[in-house]
C-alpha positions as CSV (number, residue, x, y, z in Angstrom):
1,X,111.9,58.4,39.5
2,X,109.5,61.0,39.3
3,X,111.7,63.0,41.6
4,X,114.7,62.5,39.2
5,X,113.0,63.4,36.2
6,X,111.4,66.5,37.9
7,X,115.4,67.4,39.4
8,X,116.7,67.0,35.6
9,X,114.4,68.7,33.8
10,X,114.3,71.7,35.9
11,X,118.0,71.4,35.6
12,X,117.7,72.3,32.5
13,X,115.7,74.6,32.4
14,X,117.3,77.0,34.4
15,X,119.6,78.2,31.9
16,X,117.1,78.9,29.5
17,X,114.5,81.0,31.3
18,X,116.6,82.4,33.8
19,X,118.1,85.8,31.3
20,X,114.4,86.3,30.3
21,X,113.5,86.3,33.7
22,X,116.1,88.9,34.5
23,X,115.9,91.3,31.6
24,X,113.1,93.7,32.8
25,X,115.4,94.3,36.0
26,X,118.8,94.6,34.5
27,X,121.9,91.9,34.2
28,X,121.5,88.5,33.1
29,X,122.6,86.3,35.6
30,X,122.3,88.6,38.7
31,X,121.2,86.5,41.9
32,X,121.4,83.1,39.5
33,X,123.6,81.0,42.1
34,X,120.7,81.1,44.2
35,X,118.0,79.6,41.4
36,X,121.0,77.3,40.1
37,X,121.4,75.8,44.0
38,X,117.5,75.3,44.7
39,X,115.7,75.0,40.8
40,X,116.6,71.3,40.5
41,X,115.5,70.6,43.7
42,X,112.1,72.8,43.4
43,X,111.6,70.5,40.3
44,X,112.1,67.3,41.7
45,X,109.5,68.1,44.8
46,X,106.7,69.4,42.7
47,X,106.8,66.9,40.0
48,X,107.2,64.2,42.7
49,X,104.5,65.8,45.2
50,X,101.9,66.1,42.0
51,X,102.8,62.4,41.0
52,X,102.5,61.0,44.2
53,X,99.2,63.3,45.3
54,X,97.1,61.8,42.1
55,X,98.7,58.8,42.4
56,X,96.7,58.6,46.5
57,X,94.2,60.7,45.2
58,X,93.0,58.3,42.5
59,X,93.7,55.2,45.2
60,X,91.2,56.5,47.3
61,X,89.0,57.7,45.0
62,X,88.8,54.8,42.8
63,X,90.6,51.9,44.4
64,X,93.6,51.5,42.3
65,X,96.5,54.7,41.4
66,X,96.0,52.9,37.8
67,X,92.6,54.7,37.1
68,X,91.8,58.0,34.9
69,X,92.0,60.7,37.1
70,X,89.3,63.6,36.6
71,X,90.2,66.9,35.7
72,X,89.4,67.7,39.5
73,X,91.3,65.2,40.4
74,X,94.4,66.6,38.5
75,X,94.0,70.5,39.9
76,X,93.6,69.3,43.6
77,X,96.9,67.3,42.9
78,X,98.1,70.6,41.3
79,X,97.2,72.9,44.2
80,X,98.7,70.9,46.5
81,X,102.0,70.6,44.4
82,X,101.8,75.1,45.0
83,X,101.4,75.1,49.0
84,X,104.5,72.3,48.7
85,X,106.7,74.7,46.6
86,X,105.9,77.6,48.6
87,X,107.8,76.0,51.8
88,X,110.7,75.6,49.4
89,X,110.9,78.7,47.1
90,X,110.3,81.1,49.4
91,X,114.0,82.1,50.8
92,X,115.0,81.6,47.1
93,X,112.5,83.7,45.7
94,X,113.3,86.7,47.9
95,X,117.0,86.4,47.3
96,X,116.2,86.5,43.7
97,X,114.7,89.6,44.2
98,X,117.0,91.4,46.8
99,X,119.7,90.5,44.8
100,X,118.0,92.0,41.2
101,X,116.8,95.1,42.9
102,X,119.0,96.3,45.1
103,X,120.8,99.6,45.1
104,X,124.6,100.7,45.2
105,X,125.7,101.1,49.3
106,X,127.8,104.0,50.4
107,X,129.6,103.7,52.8
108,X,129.4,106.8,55.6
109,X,131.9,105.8,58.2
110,X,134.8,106.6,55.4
111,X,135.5,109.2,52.9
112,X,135.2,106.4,50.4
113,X,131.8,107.4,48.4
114,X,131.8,104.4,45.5
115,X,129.5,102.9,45.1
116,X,128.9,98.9,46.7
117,X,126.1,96.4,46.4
118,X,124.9,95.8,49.8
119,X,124.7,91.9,48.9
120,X,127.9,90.6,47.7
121,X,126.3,87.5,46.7
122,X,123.5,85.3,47.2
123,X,124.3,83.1,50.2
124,X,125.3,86.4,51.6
125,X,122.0,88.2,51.1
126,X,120.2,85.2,51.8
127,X,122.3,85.9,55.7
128,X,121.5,89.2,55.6
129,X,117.9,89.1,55.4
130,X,117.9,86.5,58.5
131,X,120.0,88.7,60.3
132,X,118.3,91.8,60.2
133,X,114.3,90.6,59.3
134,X,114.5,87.0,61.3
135,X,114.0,84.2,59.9
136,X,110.5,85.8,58.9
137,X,112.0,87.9,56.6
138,X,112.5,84.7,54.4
139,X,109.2,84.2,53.8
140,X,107.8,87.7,53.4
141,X,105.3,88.2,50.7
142,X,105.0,84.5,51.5
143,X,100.9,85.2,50.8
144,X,100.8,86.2,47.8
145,X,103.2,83.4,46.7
146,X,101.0,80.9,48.1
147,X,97.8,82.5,45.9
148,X,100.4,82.6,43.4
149,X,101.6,79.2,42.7
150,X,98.0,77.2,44.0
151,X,95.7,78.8,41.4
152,X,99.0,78.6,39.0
153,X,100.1,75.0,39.9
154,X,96.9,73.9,39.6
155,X,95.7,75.3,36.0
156,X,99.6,74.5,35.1
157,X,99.1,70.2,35.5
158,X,95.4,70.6,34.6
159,X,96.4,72.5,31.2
160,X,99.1,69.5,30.2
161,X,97.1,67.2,30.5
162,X,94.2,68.2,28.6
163,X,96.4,69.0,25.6
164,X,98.3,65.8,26.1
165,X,95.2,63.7,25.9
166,X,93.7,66.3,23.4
167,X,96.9,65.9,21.1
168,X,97.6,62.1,21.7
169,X,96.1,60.1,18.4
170,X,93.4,57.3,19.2
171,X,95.0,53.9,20.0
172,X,98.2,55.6,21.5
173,X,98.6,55.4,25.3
174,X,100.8,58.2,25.4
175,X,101.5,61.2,23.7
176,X,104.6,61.6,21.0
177,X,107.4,64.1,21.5
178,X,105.3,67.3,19.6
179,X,102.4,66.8,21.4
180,X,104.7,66.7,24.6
181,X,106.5,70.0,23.5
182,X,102.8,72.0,22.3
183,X,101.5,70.6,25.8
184,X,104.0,71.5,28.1
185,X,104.7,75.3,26.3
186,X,101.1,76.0,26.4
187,X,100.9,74.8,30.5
188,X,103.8,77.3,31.4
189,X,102.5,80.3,29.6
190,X,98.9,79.8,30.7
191,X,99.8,79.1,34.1
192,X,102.5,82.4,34.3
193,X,99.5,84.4,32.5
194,X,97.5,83.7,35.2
195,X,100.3,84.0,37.8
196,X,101.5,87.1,37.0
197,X,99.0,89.9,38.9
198,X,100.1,87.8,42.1
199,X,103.7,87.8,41.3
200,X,104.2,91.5,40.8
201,X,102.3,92.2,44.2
202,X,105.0,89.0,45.3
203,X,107.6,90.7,44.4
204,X,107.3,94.4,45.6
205,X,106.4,92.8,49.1
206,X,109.9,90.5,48.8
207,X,112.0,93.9,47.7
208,X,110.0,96.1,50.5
209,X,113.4,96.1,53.4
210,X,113.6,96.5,56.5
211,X,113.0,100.2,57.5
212,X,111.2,101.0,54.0
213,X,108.2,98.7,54.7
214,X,105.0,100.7,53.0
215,X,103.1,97.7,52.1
216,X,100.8,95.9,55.2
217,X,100.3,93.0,53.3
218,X,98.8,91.9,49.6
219,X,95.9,93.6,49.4
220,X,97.4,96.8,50.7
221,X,100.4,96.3,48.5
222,X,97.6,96.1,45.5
223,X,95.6,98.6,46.8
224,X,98.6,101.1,46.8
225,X,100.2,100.0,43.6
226,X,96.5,100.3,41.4
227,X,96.3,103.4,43.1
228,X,100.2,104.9,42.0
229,X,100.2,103.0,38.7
230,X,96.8,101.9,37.2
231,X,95.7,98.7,37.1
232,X,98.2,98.1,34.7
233,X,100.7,97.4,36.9
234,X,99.4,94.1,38.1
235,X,100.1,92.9,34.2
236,X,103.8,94.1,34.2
237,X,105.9,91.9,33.0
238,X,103.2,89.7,31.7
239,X,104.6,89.2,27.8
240,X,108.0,88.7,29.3
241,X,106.4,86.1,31.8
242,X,105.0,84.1,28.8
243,X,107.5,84.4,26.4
244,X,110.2,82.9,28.8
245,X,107.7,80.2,29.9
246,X,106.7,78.4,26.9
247,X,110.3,77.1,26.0
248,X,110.8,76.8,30.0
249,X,108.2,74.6,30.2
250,X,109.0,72.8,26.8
251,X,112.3,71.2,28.2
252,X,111.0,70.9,31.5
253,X,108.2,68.0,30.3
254,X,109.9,66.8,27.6
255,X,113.0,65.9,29.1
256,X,110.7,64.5,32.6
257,X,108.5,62.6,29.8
258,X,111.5,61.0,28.4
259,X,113.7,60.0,32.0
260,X,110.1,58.6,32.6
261,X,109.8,56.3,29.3
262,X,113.6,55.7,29.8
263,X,113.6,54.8,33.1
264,X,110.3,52.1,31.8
265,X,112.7,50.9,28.9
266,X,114.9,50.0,31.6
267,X,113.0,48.3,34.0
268,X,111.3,46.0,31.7
């Protein structure tokens, strides 16, 4: 159930973030088929890896999943959710990005100078990439996503759950629908404030082609873009990042919160 809940709420989510994520490139929806065919099941993985993670976690910790897990226990649940996500998110993250950056083709075998996208779509670009980079090129930049979404992943479940517990009143079990919508807003635009120095150097590694390669690897990629830009340019995007997480991340745990309760209701 925690798979479903995670699928759903992702689901939804998609087609709230995914313009703001967008905007600072240009075009709304451009490389969206992609995030549409892979956000729900993202979702459903990490929400079901981090359940399933505490749930062992506190079994073998404490003897029984039932128990209070520790904040520690919660990040190292979290973290783990970010090295899952990165197997998955990878070829859909660099799509994302081919397809948002990518510059008008002309073609010099004809007389014919428009101008053409080299990707005609995502499942196209997504071929590309394979065709000319290997396989490989699917995951490039690959290292910074994995710093990206442990540190991230990890602070993200951490953060809900303190507010949850912080914002449930005494004598409740579980927290009401505010406290679910405060919680969950906060998580996403903690977590992406954190995330976002990683994701910029994430990014210019996943839009670096074949045959324009300057960047070695993160640190050079860093290295070189402190060095053009200030340090600065690590934080781009950062206000964007955060305003299009907190009502991400709103419907993502309120609406896995309530297939959660529901699918309780039910089974009573």
């Amino acid at each position: 159930m925690d798979f479903i809940a995670g699928a759903i709420g992702g689901g939804l989510s998609t087609a709230v973030g995914y313009p703001l994520d967008t905007v600072k490139i240009l075009g709304f929806y451009k490389g969206m088929s992609m995030s549409v065919l892979t956000v729900s099941l993202i979702s459903s993985v990490s929400f079901g890896t981090y359940r399933n993670c505490l749930y062992n976690i506190c079994r073998l910790r404490y003897g029984t999943s039932d128990a209070k897990p520790s904040k520690v226990d919660i990040s190292l649940a979290g973290c783990t959710t970010g090295v899952v996500r990165v197997l998955l998110i990878s070829p859909a993250e660099i799509t994302k990005v081919r397809m948002q950056t990518q510059k008008p083709h002309h073609s010099v075998a004809t007389s014919d100078h428009s101008s053409k996208p080299k990707y005609r779509g995502s499942m196209h670009c997504l071929k590309m990439i394979a065709k000319e980079e290997g396989l490989g090129g699917l995951y490039r930049g690959c290292s910074a996503l994995l710093c990206r979404d442990c540190y991230s992943s990890a602070l993200y479940f951490l953060t809900y759950s303190v507010l949850c517990d912080w914002l449930t009143p005494a004598g409740k079990s579980k927290p009401d629908i505010l406290a679910v919508l405060v919680s969950g807003g906060c998580a996403g635009t903690l977590g992406w404030g954190v995330a976002t120095p990683m994701d910029v150097i994430k990014s210019r590694l996943q839009a670096d082609e074949l045959g324009q390669h300057k960047y070695r690897g993160p640190m050079h990629c860093a290295r070189e873009s402190v060095k053009a830009e200030g340090l600065t340019v690590l934080f781009k995007g950062l206000g964007l990042n955060c305003i299009r997480a907190f009502p991400v991340n709103m419907v993502v745990f309120v609406t896995y919160e309530a297939v959660l309760r529901l699918a309780e209701h039910l089974t009573k």
